[in-house]
N, C-alpha and C positions, 0 to 999 in steps of 0.2 A: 504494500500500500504506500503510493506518494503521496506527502504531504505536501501541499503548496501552503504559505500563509504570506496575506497580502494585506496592506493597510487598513484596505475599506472597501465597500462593494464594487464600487467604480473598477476597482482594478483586481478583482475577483473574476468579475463579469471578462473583462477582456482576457484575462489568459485561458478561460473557458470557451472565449468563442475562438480564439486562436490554434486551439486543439481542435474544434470541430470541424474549421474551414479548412485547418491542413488535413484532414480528413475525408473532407468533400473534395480538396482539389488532385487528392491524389487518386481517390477512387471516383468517377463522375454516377455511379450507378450505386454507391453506398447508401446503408438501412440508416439511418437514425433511428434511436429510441430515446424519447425528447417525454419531458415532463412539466408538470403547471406548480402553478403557486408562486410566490412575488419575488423568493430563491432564482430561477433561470431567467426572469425576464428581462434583466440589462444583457446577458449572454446574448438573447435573442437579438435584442434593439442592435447590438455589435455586427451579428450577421446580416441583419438587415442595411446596416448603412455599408458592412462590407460589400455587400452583392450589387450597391448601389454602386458604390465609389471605383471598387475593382473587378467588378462582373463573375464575380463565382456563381456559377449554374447551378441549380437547383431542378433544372425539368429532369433529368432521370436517377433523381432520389426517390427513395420511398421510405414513408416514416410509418414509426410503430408509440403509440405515447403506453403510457402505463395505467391509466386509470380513467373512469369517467361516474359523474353523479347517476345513483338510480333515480330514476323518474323523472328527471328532466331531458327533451328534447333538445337535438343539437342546434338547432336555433335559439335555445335556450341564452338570455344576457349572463348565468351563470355555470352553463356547460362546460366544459372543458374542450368541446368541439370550439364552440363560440372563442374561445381564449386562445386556442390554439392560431385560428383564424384573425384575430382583431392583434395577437402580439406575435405573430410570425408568418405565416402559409402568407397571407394577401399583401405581403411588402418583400416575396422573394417572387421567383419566378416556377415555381414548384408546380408541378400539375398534380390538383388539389384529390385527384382521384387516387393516387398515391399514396395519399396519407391518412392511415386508422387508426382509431378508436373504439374501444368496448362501446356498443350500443348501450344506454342507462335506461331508455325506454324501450326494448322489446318486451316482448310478451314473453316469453320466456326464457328466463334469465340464465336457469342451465345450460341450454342449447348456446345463448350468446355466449355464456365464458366457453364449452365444447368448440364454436368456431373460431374465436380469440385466440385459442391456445392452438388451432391447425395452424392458422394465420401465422405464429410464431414460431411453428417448426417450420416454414420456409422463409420467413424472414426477419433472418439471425442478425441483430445492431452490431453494425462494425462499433459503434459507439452507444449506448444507453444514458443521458443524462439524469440525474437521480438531485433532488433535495432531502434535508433530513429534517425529519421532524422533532420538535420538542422532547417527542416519548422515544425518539429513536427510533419511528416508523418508517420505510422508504416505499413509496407507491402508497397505495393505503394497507400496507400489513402492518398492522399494530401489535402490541407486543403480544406474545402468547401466540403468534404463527409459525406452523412449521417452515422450519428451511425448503422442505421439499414442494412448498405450497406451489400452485400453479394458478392461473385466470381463475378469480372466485370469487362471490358474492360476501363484502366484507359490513360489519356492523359497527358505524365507526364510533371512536370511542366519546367520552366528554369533552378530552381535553383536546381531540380532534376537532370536532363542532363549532367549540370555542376558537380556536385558533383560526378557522376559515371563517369564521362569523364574521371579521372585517369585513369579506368583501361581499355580505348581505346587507338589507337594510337591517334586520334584527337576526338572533340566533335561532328565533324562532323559523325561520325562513332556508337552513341548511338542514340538506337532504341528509337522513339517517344511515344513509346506506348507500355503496359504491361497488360498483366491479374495478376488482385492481388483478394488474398481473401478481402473479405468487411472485415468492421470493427466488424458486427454482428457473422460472423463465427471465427473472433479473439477473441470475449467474451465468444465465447459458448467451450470455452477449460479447463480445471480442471484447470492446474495453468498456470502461466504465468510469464517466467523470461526474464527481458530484461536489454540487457548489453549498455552501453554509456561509452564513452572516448571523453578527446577532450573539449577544450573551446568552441569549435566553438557549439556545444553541451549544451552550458548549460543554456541558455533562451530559450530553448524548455524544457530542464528537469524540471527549474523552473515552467514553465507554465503549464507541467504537470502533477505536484505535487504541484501545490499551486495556477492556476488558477480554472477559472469559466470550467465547461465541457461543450464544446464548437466543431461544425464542423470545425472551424478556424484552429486549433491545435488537430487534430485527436485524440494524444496520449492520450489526455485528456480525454477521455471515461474509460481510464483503472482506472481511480477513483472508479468506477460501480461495479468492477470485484472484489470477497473477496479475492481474493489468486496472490498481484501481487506482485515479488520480483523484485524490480529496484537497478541492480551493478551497481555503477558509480564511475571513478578515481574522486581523488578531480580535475581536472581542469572540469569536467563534472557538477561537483557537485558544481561549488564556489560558485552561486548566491543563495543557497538554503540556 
């Protein structure tokens, strides 16, 4: 596991997006596995003025994100389709049919994480971006998931609700329940870079870069994995 630690997010974000676009320019037909929450979106904003400024191609990508809300539609203003779309896909040149997500409104949820998870044995992320959560969650497996978990209908916790509750208008307003990729289809990706900010962040980072690998603390499994680069500002980073 590489540890990067970087002043502040500004320059988080950029050695993250730097990894990906050497990523993209070296493979023009590379997977991304790309993630939401307020952690990767200067990453993105990076890619997007690079694709701008220096024309890296995006038409034959195809991306794979990890997670999506149940029961909201991907038109949805708090989707994970909608976000992926409003902070990345519609400011590259990417052809948008490329890029999936766990359905949050099918009808039946089994069968959608069953086709998620085919989806993912053909298309292996040269790269997986990951944030971590408060509880040490990545994707939405919260603690107490097994390592071998794969696409599954998850129940997310309190402290999860609360933490995405900013970007509702109330907490009342965030959806109970997610489809996330397991933890097993998070390992089974070539590399893997995951960005952290934030104090509130760093006895999870501690833990999962210098505890025991443990279901407790999800992140913790990325110990396993050869190729993991972890960006973290120093207040992400103090207790390390």
């Amino acid at each position: 596991m590489k540890i990067i630690v970087t002043e502040n997010y500004e320059e988080m974000s950029q050695k993250a997006s730097e990894i990906i676009i050497g990523i993209v320019k070296n493979n023009p037909n590379a997977v991304l596995g790309l993630a939401t929450g307020t952690s990767p979106i200067g990453t993105y904003q990076n890619m997007i003025k690079d694709h701008k400024e220096n024309g890296t191609s995006y038409k034959n990508v195809s991306t794979v994100n990890l997670d999506e809300y149940v029961g909201l539609t991907a038109d949805h203003d708090q989707s994970y389709a909608y976000f992926m779309r409003k902070n990345l896909f519609d400011g590259l040149d990417i052809d948008q049919t490329n890029t999936n997500l766990p359905c949050g409104s099918a009808k039946d949820l089994k069968a959608e994480c069953d086709r998620y998870n085919a989806l993912l044995a053909k298309k292996v992320p040269d790269v997986q971006v990951l944030g971590l959560g408060s509880n040490g969650h990545i994707g939405f497996n919260e603690p107490g998931t097994p390592i071998d978990s794969v696409t599954h209908l998850v129940d997310l916790t309190e402290s999860t609700i609360k933490d995405n509750s900013r970007l509702f208008a109330s907490v009342d307003e965030v959806p109970r329940q997610a489809l996330s990729m397991g933890i097993k289809n998070i390992m089974q990706a070539k590399s893997i870079v995951m960005v952290v900010s934030g104090k509130n962040k760093a006895a999870a980072v501690k833990g999962m870069v210098n505890g025991a690998v443990t279901p407790d603390l999800p992140a913790s499994a990325l110990q396993l994995h050869p190729f993991v680069t972890v960006i973290c500002d120093k207040d992400a980073a103090s207790l390390l």
